[in-house]
N, C-alpha and C positions, 0 to 999 in steps of 0.2 A: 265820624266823617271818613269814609274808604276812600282809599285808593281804589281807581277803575282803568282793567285793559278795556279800551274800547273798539279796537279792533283785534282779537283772539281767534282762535280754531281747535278748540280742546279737542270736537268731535270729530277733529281726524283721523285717520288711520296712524299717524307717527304717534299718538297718545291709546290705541288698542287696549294696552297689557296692563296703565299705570293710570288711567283716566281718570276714576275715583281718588286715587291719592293726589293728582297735580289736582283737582280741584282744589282738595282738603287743604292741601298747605297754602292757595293760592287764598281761601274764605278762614282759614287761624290766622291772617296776617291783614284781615279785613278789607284783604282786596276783590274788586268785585269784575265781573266778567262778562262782555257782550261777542259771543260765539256768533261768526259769520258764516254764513255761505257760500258757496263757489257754483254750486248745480243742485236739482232735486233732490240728492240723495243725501248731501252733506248742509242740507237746509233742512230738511227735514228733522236730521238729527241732533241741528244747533236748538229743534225748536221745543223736540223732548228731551236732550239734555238739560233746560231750561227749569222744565217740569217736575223733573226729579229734585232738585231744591227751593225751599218755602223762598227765598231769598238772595240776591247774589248774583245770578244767572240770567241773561238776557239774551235774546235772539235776530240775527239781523238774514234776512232769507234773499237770494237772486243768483242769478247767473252772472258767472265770469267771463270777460270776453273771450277768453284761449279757448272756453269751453263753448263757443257758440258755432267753432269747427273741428275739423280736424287737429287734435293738440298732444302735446308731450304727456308721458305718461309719467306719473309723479307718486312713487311711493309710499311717500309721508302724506300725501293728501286722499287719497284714493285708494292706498291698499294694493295688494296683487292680487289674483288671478286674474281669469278670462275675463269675469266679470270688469272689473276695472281696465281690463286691455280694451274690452270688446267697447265701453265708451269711450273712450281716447279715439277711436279709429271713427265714431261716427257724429261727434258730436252732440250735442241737447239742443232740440226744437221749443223755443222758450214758449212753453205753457202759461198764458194770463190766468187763468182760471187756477189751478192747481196751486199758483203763487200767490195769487190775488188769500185763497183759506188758508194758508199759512201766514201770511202778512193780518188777516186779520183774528189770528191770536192773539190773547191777552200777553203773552213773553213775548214776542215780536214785540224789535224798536224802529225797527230800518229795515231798508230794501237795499241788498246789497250781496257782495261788493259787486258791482256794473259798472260799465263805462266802454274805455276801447284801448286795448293792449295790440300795438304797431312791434315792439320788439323780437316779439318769435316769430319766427316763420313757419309755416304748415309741418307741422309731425316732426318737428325736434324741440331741444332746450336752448338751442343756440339763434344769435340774432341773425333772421332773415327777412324775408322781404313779405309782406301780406297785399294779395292782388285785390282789384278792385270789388270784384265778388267779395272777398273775406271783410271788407271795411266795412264793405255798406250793409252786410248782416248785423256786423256787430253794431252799427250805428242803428239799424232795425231794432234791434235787441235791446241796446242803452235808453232807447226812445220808450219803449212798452213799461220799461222797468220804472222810468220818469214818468212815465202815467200810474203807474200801480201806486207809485210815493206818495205823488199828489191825491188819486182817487182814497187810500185809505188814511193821510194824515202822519203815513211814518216817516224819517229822514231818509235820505237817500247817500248813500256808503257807496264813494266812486273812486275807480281805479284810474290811472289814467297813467299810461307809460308811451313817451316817446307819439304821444299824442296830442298833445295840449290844445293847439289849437281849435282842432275838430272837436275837442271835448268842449270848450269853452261856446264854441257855438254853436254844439247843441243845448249846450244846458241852459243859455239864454234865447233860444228859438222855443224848447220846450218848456220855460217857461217854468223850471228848477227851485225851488226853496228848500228850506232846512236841508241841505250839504253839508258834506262831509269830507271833507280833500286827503285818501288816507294816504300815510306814508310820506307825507308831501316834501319831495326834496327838489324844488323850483325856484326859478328869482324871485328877489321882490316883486318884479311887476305884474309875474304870475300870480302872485299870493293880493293883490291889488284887486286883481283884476276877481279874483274868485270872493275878495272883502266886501265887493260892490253889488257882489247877489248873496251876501250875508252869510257865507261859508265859515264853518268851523273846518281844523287842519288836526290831524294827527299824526303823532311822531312816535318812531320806532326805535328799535335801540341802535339802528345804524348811523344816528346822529352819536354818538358815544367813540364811532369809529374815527379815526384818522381819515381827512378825506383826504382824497388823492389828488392828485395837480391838476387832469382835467377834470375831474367831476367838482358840481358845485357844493359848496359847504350850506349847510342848515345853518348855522351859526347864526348869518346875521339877516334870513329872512326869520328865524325865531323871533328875535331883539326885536325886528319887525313888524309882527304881527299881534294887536293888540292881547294881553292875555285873558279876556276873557272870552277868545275863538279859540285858544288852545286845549289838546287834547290829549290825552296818551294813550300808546299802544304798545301792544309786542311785535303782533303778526305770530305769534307763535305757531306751528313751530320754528321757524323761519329767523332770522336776524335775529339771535341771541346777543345783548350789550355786553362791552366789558363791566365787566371782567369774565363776562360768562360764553364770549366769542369763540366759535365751534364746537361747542353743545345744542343739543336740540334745546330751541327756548322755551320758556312756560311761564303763565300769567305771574307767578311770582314777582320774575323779574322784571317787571312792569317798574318798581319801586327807580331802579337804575336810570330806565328814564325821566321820572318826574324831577330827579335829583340832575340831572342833565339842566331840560327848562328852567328846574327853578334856577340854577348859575346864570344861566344866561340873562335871565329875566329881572335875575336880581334880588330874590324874593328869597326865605326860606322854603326850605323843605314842605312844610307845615301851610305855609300861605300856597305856594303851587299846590298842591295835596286838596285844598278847601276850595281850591279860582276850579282847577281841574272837574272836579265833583260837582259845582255848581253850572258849570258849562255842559257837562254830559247829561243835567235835568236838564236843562232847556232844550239842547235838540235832541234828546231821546223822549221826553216827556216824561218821565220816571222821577218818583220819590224817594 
C-alpha cells in the first residue's frame, strides 16, 4: 500500500540536474507520484516522465490560470532563457485538441491544475489586481478544461486562489464531477460547499506550518472533511513541511503530510496511509 503525492511537479525545471534521483528515493520509500501541469510544455513532460517508469508515475496535463496571460516568470517552474522569458511575456492560447491527445494517454489521471488565480496581478509575483479582460479568459480557459475532464472521463485538478466564488459557480454551471480541491486551505462551508459536487481535497505541507493570526487554519476544516475525500500532496517543489521548511520540496516528503491528517483525523499513520491510497483510486481511476 504506497504512500501517493497527488499533486507533484517533478518535471520542472527546479528538479533539471537531480530528477532521476528524487524520483528514486521518492519509489525506495513506495511513494507514488502524480506530476501536474501548469501549460504545454510542462504537460507534456509530466506525461513522458510518466513513461519512463513501469509503475509509480502518473500524469495530470492543463493549463494554469497565471498562464492564460501575461504572468511572472518562475525559475523553478520554467527554467531561464529567452525561451521561458519569451512565454511569460505572451501567454498560452489554450489548445483543446493538443490537450484533449495528452489527456487521452494511458499515464494521464486528470486535467489540470485549472481554475482562476485572482491574487497576481499582470507581470509580477506580487498581489495585484486582474481586470475584467484577464477573468473572463481564465473563466474561458477553466470552462474548456471542464469540458476536456468530462469529454475524456479524467478528474479535474483545480486551483482556485482568492477566487472561490467564481470557482464554485462555474464548476456547478459547468457541470464539474470527479474534483479535486488542491491545496485547499478554506472554511468549512467552502469544503461544504465543494462536498456537495463530490470533491476530494488535497493538502500540502503548508498545513505542518504555524498559521498566522489572519490566515485561516486547516486544522479544523481537516477534522471536517470526511476522510475518505482526503488526499495528500507536496506541490513540490514549492511548500516544503517541517521539518523540511526552506528547502526545495520533493515527493519524499509527502510522508510529513500524511502524518499531519492522520493526527488530526485521529487515525494512525498506517490507516491514513491505506484511507489516502484508496481515495486517490477512485478519483484517479488507477490500480
Amino acid at each position: 500500500m504506497p504512500f501517493i503525492d497527488c499533486h507533484t511537479h517533478v518535471q520542472f525545471a527546479a528538479f533539471k540536474d537531480d530528477r532521476k534521483e528524487v524520483v528514486a528515493r521518492a519509489l525506495r520509500d513506495d511513494i507514488f507520484m502524480v506530476n501536474v501541469g501548469t501549460q504545454q510544455d510542462t504537460s507534456q513532460k509530466a506525461v513522458e516522465l510518466a513513461h519512463e517508469y513501469e509503475s509509480g508515475l502518473y500524469a495530470v496535463i492543463g493549463l494554469h490560470p497565471i498562464h492564460t496571460g501575461k504572468s511572472y516568470h518562475d525559475d523553478q517552474e520554467l527554467g531561464g532563457g529567452e525561451a521561458a522569458v519569451g512565454f511569460t511575456s505572451r501567454g498560452e492560447v489554450f489548445d483543446y485538441g493538443y490537450y484533449k491527445k495528452l489527456a487521452l494517454d494511458p499515464k494521464t489521471v486528470g486535467i489540470g491544475e485549472c481554475g482562476l488565480d485572482y491574487y497576481h496581478g499582470t507581470g509580477n509575483m506580487e498581489h495585484g489586481t486582474l481586470g475584467v479582460e484577464e477573468k473572463n479568459k481564465q473563466e474561458e480557459v477553466f470552462r474548456r478544461q471542464i469540458e476536456l475532464a468530462n469529454e475524456t472521463g479524467r478528474a479535474l485538478m483545480v486551483h482556485s486562489r482568492d477566487a472561490f466564488s467564481d470557482t464554485l459557480r462555474i464548476l456547478k454551471s459547468a457541470g464539474a464531477h470527479d474534483g479535486i480541491a488542491h491545496s485547499f486551505v478554506r472554511t468549512i462551508d467552502e469544503a461544504k460547499e465543494l462536498l456537495d459536487l463530490g470533491f476530494y481535497f488535497t493538502f500540502a505541507g503548508n498545513i505542518t506550518f504555524k498559521p498566522k493570526a489572519d490566515k485561516i487554519s486547516a486544522d479544523e476544516v481537516i477534522k471536517y472533511i470526511p476522510a475518505d475525500r482526503l488526499l495528500s500532496e507536496t506541490d513540490a517543489p514549492y511548500l516544503a513541511p517541517v521539518p523540511f521548511r526552506g528547502r526545495r520540496n520533493e515527493p519524499l516528503y509527502v510522508v510529513e503530510v500524511v502524518k499531519k491528517l492522520a493526527d488530526l483525523k485521529g487515525l494512525s499513520v498506517g490507516e491514513m496511509k491505506e484511507q489516502i491510497w484508496q481515495n486517490a483510486q477512485r478519483v484517479f481511476k488507477i490500480s
